[in-house]
C-alpha positions in Angstrom: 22.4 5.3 -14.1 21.2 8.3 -12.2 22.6 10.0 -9.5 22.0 10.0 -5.7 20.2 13.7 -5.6 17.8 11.7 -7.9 16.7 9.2 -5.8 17.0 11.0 -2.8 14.3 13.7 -4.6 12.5 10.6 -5.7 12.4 9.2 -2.0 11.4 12.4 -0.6 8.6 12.4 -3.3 7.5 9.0 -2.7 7.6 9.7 1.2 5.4 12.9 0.6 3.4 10.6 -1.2 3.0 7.9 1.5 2.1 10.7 3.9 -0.6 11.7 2.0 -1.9 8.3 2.0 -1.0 7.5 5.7 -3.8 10.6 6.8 -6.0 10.2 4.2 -6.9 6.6 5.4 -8.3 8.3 8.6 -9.5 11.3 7.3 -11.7 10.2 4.9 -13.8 7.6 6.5 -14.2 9.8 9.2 -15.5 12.5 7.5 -17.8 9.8 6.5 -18.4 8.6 9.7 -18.7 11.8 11.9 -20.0 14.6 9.3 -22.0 12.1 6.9 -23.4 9.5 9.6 -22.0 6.6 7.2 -23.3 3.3 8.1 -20.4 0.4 8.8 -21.3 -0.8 5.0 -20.7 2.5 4.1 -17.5 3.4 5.2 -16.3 -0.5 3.9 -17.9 1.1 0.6 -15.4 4.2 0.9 -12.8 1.8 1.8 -13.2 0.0 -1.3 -13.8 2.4 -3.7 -9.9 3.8 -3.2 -8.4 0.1 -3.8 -10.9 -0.6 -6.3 -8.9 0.3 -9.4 -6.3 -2.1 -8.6 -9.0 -4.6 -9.7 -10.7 -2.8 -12.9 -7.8 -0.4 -14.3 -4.7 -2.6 -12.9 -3.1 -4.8 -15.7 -4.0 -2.3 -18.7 -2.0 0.2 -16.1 1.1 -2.1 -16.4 1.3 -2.0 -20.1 0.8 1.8 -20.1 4.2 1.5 -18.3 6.0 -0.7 -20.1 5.2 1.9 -23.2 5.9 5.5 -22.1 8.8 7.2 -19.8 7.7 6.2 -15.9 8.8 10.4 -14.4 6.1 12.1 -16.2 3.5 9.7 -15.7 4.2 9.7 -12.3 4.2 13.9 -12.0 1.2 14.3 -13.6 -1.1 11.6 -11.8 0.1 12.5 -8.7 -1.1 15.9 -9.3 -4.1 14.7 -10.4 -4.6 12.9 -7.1 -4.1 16.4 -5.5 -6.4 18.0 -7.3 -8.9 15.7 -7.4 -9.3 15.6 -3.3 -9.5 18.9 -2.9 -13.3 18.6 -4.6 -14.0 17.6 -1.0 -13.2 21.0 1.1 -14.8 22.6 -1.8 -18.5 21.0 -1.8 -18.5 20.9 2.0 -17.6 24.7 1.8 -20.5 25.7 -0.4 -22.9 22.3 1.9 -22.6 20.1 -1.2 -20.8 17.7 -0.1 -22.8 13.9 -0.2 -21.4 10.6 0.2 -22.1 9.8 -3.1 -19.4 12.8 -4.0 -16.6 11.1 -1.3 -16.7 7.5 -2.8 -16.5 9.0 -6.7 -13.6 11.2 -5.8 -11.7 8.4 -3.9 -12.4 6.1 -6.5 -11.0 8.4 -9.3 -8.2 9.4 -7.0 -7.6 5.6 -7.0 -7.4 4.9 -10.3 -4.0 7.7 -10.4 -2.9 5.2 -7.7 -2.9 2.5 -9.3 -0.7 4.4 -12.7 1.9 6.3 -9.4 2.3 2.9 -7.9 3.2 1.1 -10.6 5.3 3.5 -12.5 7.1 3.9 -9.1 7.8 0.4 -8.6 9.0 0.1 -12.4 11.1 3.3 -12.2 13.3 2.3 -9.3 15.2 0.1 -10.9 16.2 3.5 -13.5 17.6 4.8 -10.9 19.2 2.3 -8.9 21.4 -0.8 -10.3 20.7 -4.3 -9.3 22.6 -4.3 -6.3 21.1 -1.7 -4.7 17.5 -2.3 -5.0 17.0 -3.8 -1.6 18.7 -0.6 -0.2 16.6 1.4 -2.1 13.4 -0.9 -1.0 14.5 -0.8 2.6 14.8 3.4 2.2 11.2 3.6 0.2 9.2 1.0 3.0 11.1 2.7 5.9 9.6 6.3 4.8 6.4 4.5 4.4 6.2 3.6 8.1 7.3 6.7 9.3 4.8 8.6 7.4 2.5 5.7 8.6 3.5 6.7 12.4 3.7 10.5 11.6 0.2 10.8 9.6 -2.0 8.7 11.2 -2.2 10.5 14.2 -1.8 13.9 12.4 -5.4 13.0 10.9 -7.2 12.5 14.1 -6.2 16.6 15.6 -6.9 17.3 11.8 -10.4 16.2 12.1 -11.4 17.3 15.7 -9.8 20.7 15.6 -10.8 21.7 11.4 -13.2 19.1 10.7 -13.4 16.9 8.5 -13.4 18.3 5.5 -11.2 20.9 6.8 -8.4 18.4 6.8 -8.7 17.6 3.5 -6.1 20.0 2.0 -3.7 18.6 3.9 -3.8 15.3 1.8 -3.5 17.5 -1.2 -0.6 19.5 -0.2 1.4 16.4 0.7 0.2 15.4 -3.4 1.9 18.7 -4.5 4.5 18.4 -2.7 5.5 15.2 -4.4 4.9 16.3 -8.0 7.2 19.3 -7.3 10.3 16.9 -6.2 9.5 14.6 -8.9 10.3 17.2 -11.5 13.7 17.8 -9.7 14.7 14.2 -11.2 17.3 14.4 -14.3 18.3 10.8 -14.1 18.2 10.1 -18.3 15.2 7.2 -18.9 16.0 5.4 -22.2 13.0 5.5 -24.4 10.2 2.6 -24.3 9.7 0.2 -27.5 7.4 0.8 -29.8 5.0 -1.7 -29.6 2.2 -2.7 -32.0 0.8 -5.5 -30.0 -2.8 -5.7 -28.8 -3.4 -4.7 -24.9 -4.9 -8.1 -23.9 -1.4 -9.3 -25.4 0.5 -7.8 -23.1 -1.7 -7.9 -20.4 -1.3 -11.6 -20.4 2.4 -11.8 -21.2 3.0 -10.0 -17.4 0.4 -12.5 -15.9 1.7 -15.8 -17.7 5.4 -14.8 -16.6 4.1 -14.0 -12.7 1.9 -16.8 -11.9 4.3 -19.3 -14.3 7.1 -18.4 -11.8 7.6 -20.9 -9.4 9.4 -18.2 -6.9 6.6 -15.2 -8.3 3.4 -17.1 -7.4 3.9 -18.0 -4.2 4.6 -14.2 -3.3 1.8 -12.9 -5.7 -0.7 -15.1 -3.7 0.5 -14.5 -0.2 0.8 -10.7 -0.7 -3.0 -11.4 -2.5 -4.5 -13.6 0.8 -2.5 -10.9 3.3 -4.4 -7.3 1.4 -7.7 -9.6 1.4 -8.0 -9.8 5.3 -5.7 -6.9 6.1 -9.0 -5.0 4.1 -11.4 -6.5 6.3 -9.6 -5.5 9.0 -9.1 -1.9 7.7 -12.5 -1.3 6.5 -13.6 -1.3 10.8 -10.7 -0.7 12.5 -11.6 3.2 12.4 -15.4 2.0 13.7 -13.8 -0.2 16.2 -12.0 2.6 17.7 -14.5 5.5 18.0 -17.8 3.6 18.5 -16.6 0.6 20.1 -13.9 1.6 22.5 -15.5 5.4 22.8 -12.3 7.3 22.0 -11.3 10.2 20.5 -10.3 11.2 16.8 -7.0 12.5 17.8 -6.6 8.9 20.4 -8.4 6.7 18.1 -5.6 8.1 15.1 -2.6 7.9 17.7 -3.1 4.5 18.9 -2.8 3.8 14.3 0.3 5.5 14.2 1.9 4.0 17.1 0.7 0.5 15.4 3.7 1.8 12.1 6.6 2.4 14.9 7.9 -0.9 14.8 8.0 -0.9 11.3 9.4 2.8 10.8 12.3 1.0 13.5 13.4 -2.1 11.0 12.6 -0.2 7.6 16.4 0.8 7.0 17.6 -2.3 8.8 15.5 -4.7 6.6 18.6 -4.4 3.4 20.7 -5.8 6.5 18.9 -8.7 7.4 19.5 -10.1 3.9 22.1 -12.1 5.1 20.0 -14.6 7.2 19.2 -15.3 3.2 16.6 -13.2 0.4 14.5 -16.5 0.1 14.1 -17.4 3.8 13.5 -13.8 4.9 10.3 -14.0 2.9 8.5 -16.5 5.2 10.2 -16.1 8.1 9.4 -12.5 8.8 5.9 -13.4 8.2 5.9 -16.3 10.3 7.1 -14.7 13.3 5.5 -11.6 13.3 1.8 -12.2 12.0 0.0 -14.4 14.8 0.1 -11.0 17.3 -2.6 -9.8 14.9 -4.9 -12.2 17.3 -4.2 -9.8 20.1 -5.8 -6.9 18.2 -9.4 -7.9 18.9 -8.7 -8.4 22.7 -8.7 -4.6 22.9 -10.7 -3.2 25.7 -10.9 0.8 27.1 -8.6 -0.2 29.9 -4.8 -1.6 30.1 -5.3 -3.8 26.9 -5.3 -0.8 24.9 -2.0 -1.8 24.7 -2.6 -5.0 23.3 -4.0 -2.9 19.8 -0.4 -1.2 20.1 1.7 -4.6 20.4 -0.3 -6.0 17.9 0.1 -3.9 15.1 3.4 -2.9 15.8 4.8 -6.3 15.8 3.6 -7.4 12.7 4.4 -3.8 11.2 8.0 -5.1 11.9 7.4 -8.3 9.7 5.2 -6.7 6.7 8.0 -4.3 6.8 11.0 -6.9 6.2 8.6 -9.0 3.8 7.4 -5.8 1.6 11.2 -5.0 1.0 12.6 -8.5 0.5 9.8 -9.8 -1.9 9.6 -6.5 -4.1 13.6 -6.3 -4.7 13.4 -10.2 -5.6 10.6 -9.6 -8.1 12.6 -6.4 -9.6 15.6 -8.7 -9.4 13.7 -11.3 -11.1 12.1 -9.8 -13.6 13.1 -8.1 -17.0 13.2 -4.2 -17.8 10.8 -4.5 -20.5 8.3 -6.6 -17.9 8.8 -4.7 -14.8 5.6 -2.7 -15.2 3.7 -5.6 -16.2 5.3 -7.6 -13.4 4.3 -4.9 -11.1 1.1 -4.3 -12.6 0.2 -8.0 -12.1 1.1 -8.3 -8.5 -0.4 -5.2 -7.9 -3.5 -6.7 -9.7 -3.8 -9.6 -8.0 -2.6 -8.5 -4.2 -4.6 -4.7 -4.4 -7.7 -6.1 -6.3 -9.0 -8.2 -3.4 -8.3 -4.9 -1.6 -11.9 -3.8 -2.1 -13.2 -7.2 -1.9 -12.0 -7.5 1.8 -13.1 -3.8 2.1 -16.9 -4.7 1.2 -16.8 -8.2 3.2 -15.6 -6.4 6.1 -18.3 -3.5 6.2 -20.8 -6.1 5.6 -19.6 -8.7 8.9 -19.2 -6.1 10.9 -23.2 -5.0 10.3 -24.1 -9.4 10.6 -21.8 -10.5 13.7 -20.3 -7.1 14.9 -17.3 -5.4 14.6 -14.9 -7.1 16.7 -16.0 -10.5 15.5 -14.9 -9.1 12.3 -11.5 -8.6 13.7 -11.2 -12.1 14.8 -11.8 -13.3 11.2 -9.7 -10.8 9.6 -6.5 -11.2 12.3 -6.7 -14.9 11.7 -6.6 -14.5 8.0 -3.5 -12.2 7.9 -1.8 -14.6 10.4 -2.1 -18.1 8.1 -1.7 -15.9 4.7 2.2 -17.0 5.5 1.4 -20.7 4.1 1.4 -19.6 0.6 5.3 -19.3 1.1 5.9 -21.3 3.3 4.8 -24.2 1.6 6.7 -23.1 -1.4 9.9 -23.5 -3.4 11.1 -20.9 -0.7 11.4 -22.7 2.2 14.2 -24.7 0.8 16.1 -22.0 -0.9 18.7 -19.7 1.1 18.7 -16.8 -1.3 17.0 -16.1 -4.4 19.1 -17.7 -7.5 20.9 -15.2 -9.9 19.5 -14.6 -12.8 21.6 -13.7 -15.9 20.2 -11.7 -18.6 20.1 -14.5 -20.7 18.1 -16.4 -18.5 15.8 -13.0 -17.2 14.9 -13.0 -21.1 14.5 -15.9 -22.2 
């Protein structure tokens, strides 16, 4: 087991990484919208084309895994990330830059998600023991909220004062940045098996044991049902702001980051509220948390701007508590010689019908408007919580412990 300077380099890493993310989803599809003229199919294009590995390159990334060491995959694709963004700056430097040239880049710079989020996933449980992967969880989400609440509205002065392209080395710096702490990790990673199996082999081994699960499915669709609206609402909810309600990049990307505080608040309480029970937390913060998505589309330029704030930062609060709950279940669940398989599969599944609610959502917004589009997406995200709680989990406390025996049998 590794020490604590090697997760805390691998939690600053990650949390670089998360920044990244947090201003790239603003920076991006405005650079699309404000230096490109996108149209609102276009920018749902964009949005799609950075989830859209998840669905072509997302089980054969979970085998990949499962058969090399998880720290230098992680270093190098992270890198790659960085340096594949800054292709952006550079062609709207020399006035190349097309939107042909933003949706290949973050579709390539997708495809190194897919292999950093999965390895990520798989290599926490490296450094952390059994006990202390819902601390660990808790530690990783809460980062991701604050650089949710810190990055979002770093995006918007980005883009106004450097424009849009200006802001893009930012993203690639935070990249770097993570690839640098990741090599400060010593912790010892025992070798993967050799395998001589075929891919489609293992590829369905990781789905048979997810959606065979009786505790796994239920999450695997929920998460699924929750990134399919959540990426309708995403792909307008940076049209919404500036065209709809008239504001500002640097307003427009506030009023986003404000929508992570409540989760940034609960992230390293979530390991805490395990004791109200593993397998009840995993509806309940859903349940009582999503429906204030239905106050998002009740925005208006006045007082109700505050109903976008309340709105997203309440059900922040209960993605938050579920993200960390049902990840250190499946971890806890799941075999070391399956985790990246496991994680692959979810990912799959939950991040493939990222780009599919990405493309619906730029394509309602141009047939009944954007805020229509809202409606259908905040109800969506709201009922997702029936997969759940119409499961196996409603009647359990905790989560059962699983021996070893049992994990592989």
């Amino acid at each position: 087991m590794s020490s604590r300077g090697d997760f805390r380099r691998f939690w600053g890493s990650d949390a670089a990484n998360q920044f990244g993310t947090a201003v790239s989803s603003f920076v991006l599809p405005a650079v699309a919208i404000e230096a490109l003229d996108a149209s609102e199919f276009q920018v749902g294009l964009l949005t799609a084309a950075g989830m859209a590995a998840f669905l072509v390159v997302g089980l054969p990334a979970g085998v990949l895994v499962d058969r090399v060491r998880k720290r230098p995959l992680l270093v190098w694709g992270t890198t790659g990330r960085a340096l594949l963004l800054a292709t952006v700056p550079l062609a709207g430097w020399f006035g190349g830059l097309t939107f042909a040239h933003l949706v290949l880049a973050a579709l390539l710079a997708g495809v190194l998600t897919v292999l950093v989020d999965v390895a990520g996933q798989a290599y926490l449980p490296v450094l952390v023991d059994r006990d202390g992967l819902t601390a660990g969880n808790a530690r990783l989400v809460s980062s991701q909220q604050v650089a949710r609440l810190v990055g979002r509205p770093l995006g918007g002065p980005l883009v106004q004062l450097l424009g849009g392209a200006n802001a893009v080395p930012a993203i690639s710096a935070s990249y770097l940045a993570a690839a640098l702490l990741l090599r400060g990790v010593r912790a010892v990673e025992e070798p993967a098996p050799r395998r001589d199996r075929a891919l489609w082999t293992e590829m369905g081994e990781g789905l048979r044991f997810v959606l065979g699960h009786p505790l796994l499915r239920p999450i695997a669709l929920c998460t699924t049902s929750y990134n399919l609206t959540h990426s309708v609402w995403g792909a307008v909810n940076v049209l919404f702001l500036l065209r709809d309600l008239a504001l500002s990049p640097t307003a427009a990307s506030a009023l986003l980051g404000a929508g992570s505080a409540g989760g940034a608040l609960v992230g390293l309480a979530a390991s805490r509220l395990r004791r109200l029970g593993t397998a009840r937390l995993v509806w309940l913060s859903l349940l009582v948390t999503q429906p204030f998505w239905l106050l998002v589309p009740l925005t208006a330029p006045d007082w109700r701007i505050a109903l976008f704030v309340v709105g997203t930062a309440v059900t922040s609060v209960g993605v938050v508590v579920y993200d960390v709950t049902q990840v250190s279940l499946r971890q806890s669940l799941c075999p070391p010689g399956l985790q990246g398989r496991m994680n692959a599969t979810v990912r799959f599944l939950a991040w493939g019908a990222s780009p599919l609610g990405a493309l619906a959502g730029g394509a309602l917004a141009g047939w009944i408007g954007v805020r229509d589009t809202l409606w259908v997406a905040s109800a969506g995200m709201a009922l997702s919580v029936l997969w759940v709680l119409l499961s196996p989990l409603r009647a359990m406390r905790d989560a059962p412990v699983i021996t070893t025996v049992e994990r592989h049998g």
